[in-house]
N, C-alpha and C positions, 0 to 999 in steps of 0.2 A: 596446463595453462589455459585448458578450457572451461567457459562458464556456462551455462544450463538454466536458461529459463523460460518454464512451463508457467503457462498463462489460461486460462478458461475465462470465457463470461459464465452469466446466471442464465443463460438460456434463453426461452420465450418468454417473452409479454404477454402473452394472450393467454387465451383457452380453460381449460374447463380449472386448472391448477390454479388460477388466480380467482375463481369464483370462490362463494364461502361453500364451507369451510373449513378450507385451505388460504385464506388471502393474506392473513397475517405472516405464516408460513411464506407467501410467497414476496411476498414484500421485503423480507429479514433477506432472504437468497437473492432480490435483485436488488440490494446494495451491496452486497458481498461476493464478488467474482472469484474466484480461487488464482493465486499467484503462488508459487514454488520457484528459489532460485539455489542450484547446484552449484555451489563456488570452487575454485582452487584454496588448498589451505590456507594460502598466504593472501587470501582478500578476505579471510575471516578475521578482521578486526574484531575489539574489545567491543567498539561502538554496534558493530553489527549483533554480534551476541545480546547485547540489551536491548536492541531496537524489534526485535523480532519479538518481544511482548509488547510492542506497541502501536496504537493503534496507527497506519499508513492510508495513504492513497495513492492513487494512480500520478500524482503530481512528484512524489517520493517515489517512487519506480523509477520516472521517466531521472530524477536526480541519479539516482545508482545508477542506470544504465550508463547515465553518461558519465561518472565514478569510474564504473570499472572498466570502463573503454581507455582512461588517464591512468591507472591506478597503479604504483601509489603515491600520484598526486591528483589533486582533486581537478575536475573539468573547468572550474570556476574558483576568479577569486572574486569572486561578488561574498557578501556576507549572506550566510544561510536566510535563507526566507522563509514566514510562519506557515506557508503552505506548500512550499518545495524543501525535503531533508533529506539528504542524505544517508541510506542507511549505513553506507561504509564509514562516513566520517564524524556526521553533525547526532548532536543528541536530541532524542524524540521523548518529552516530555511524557510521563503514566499520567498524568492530568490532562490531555492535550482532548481538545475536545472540537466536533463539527463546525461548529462558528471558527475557528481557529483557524482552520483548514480552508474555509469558504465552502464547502459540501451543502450543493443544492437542499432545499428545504424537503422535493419529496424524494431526496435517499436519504433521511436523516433518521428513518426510521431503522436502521442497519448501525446506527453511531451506538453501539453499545457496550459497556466494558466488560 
């Protein structure tokens, strides 16, 4: 009935890794933090199996976590938001794209499919 989630940032800001040339490189890694979440079988939803090719943020994290703290009913009966989705419940569009999301203008260099 245990859940498991492994979370990492990008690291440093600074130093000689973000000089050229490496900066492009390093730019791709700080918009992309590494997330991994180890479920129980029965929080693996249909919806989460599709959502896991799509592209998320940290605003859809904070929605699951609070998901699988209720589940299996949802934390919220507010209607899904274009910038908070559920990955156990709500569908996360293959189209969905940075503006959608609201994702600051300099991580949007990391918005890639």
């Amino acid at each position: 009935h245990t859940g498991v989630i492994i979370m990492a940032d990008h690291g440093l800001h600074y130093g000689g890794f973000f000089k050229e040339p490496h900066r492009a490189q390093a730019e791709q890694e700080h918009g992309r933090p590494y997330a991994t979440f180890i479920l129980p079988k029965r929080m693996v939803t249909e919806q989460l199996k599709e959502n896991v090719k799509r592209m998320v943020n940290i605003r859809d994290i904070h929605m699951t976590i609070r998901d699988m703290a209720s589940f299996p009913s949802r934390s919220t009966t507010d209607v899904a938001s274009p910038i908070a989705r559920s990955l156990l419940h709500d569908t996360i569009s293959p189209e969905r794209t940075c503006e959608e999301m609201m994702v600051n203008r300099k991580y949007r260099a990391a918005c890639t499919k």
